[in-house]
C-alpha positions, 0 to 999 in steps of 0.5 A, spaced: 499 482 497 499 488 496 504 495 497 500 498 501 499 506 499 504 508 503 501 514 507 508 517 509 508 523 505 515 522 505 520 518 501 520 510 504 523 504 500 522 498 505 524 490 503 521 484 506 514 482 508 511 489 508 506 488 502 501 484 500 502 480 494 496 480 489 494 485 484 491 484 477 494 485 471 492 484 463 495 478 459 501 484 457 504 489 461 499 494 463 500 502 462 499 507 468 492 509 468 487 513 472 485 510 478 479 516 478 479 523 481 473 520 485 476 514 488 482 519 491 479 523 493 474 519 497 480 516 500 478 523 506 483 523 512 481 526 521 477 521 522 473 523 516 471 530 519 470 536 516 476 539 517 473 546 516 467 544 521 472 542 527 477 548 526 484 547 525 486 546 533 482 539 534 485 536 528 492 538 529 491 536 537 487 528 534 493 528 529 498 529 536 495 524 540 494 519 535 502 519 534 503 519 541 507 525 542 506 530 548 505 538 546 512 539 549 515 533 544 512 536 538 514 543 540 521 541 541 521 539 534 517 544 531 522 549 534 515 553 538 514 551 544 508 547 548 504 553 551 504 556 543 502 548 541 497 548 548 494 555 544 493 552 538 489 546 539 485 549 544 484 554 538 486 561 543 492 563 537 491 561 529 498 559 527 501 560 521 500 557 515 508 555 515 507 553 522 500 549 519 505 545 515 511 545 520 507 541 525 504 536 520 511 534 518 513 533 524 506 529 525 507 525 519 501 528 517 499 525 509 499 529 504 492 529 503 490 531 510 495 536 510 490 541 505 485 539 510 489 542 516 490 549 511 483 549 510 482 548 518 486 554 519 484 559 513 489 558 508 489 554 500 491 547 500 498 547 497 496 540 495 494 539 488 491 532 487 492 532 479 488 525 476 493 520 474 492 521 467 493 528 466 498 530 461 502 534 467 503 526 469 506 523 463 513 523 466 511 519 472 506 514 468 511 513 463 517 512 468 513 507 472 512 503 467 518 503 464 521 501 471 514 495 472 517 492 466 524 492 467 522 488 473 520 482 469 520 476 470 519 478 476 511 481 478 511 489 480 505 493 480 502 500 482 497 500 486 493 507 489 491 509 497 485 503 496 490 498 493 487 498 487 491 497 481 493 502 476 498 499 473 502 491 473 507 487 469 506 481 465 510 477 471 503 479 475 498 477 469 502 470 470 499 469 478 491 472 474 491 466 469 486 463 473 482 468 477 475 469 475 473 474 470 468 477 476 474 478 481 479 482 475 473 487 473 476 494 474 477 496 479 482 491 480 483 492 487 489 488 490 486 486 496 481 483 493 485 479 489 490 476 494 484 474 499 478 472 496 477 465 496 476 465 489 482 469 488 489 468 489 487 466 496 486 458 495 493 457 492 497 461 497 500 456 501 501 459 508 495 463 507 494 464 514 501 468 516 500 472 509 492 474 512 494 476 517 500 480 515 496 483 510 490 485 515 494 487 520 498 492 514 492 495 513 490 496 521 496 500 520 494 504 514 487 506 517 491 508 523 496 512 520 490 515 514 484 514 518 480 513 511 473 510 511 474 508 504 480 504 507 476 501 513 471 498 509 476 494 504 479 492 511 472 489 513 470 486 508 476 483 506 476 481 514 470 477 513 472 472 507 472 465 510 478 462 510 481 455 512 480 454 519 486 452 524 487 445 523 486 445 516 490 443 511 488 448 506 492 454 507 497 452 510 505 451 508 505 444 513 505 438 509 505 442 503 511 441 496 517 443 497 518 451 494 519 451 486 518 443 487 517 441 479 519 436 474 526 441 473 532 438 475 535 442 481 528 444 483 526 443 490 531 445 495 530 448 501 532 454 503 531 458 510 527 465 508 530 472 511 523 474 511 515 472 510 515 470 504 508 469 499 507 462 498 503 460 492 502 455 487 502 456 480 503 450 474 505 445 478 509 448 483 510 452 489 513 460 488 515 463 493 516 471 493 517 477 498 515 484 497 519 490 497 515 496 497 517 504 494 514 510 495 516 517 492 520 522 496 517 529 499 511 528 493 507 534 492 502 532 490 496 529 493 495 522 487 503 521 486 503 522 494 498 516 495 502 511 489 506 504 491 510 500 487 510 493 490 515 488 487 515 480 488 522 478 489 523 471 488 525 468 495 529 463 494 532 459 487 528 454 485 523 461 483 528 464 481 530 459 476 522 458 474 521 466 473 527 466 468 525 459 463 518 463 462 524 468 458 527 463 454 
């Protein structure tokens, strides 16, 4: 389930299977919490290095690679050339700190690590990482609450760079009715919830696509972050069991049509334009997809590492049973 904290500082809105669809929530809408200054920051960025240990050349040079770009690319996007880059890396010429964040742009470089390569080379962060409940933020908190709650029916929450939960709507608290106290403990992480066996997991239908869906967004976070925090979620996410192949748990084949009930009018089937979730909820089938958003060009290190994940009803027959929950 889960909006993967988008680790692109720049803006990305994307709709169709990209997040994971589970996260907690109380019985009414959740306000906007702290997700903890400890638990942002431990999420560290250049494989978990130093960046004043390793200088500024070899992590500028890790963050190239891992993107696959040649010193003659990046030099032709930054507008410098593939000897300066050469230099750089090599730790022959010390950059500047506009060309520091120049390069980083162009690398995709997340905005937490972005502070690590201006430490690297000498100079502050730029960054502020601001905790999530500190009054500077009240506008932002307020607004994504506003905006989860205009979602419902519908379920929407906000998770941090770890999927944890830091806010969700009542349409997400409808899915958690039946999850055990243990598993909605804070921090609520939205992984957990989805994939856990007794989370969401034993109710989602075709869970065997939406595992893999799931971990292999996280397989993509970690390569675009390099966090360890997130490589541990992934590991032990990765290692609860699940229906084997040839099973018939966990699987949407020979499983009741989508929304099937006893409301009239329910049950037709309909082709998906993407992957959806399949879960089962009060005798029927629901089926969401996942649209996630991020902030554009966010200047600071915690708003930059926010998602909010909506689940988009994907077909009628959920439309129509998210709407009579309102009636």
């Amino acid at each position: 389930m889960t909006a993967a904290a988008s680790a692109s500082p720049s803006a990305a809105t994307s709709t169709g299977a990209s997040a994971s669809p589970s996260t907690g929530a109380s019985s009414t809408s959740s306000a906007v919490t702290s997700t903890g200054a400890s638990t942002a920051r431990s999420v560290s960025g250049a494989g978990g290095a130093s960046g004043v240990d390793k200088g500024v050349g070899p992590l500028l040079r890790g963050w190239r690679e891992q993107r696959r770009v040649s010193q003659l690319e990046l030099a032709l996007r930054a507008g410098s050339s593939a000897r300066h880059i050469s230099f750089v890396e090599t730790g022959r010429s010390r950059p500047s700190e506009e060309m520091v964040l120049r390069l980083a742009e162009h690398l995709d470089v997340p905005v937490r690590d972005r502070n690590a390569l201006l430490l690297a080379a000498g100079y502050a962060p730029r960054y502020p990482e601001t905790p999530l409940d500190d009054p500077a933020l009240d506008a932002l908190r307020e607004g994504v609450e506003r905006l989860i709650q205009g979602y419902e029916p519908y379920p929407a929450f906000v998770v941090d760079a770890t999927y944890n939960v830091v806010a969700a709507n009542r349409g997400i608290a409808m899915l958690l009715d039946t999850v055990p106290e243990h598993l909605l403990a804070p921090p609520l992480n939205a992984m957990r919830l989805t994939l856990h066996p007794e989370g969401l997991a034993p109710r989602i239908r075709n869970l065997r696509e939406w595992r893999g869906h799931l971990l292999a967004q996280m397989e993509r976070d970690i390569a675009l972050r390099r966090s360890e925090p997130l490589r541990a979620l992934y590991e032990e996410v990765a290692a609860y069991p699940y229906p084997s192949e040839g099973s018939s748990e966990g699987s949407s084949e020979g499983s009741p049509e989508s929304g099937s009930g006893s409301d009239e009018g329910i049950g037709e089937t309909v082709p998906y334009f993407a992957l959806p979730m399949q879960i089962e909820h009060d005798g029927r089938v629901l089926s969401f997809i996942s649209s996630i958003s991020t902030f554009n060009t966010p200047m600071d290190v915690t708003v930059a590492e926010l998602a909010i994940e909506t689940l988009l009803p994907a077909d009628p027959a959920t439309v129509k049973y998210l709407q009579s929950l309102m009636s």
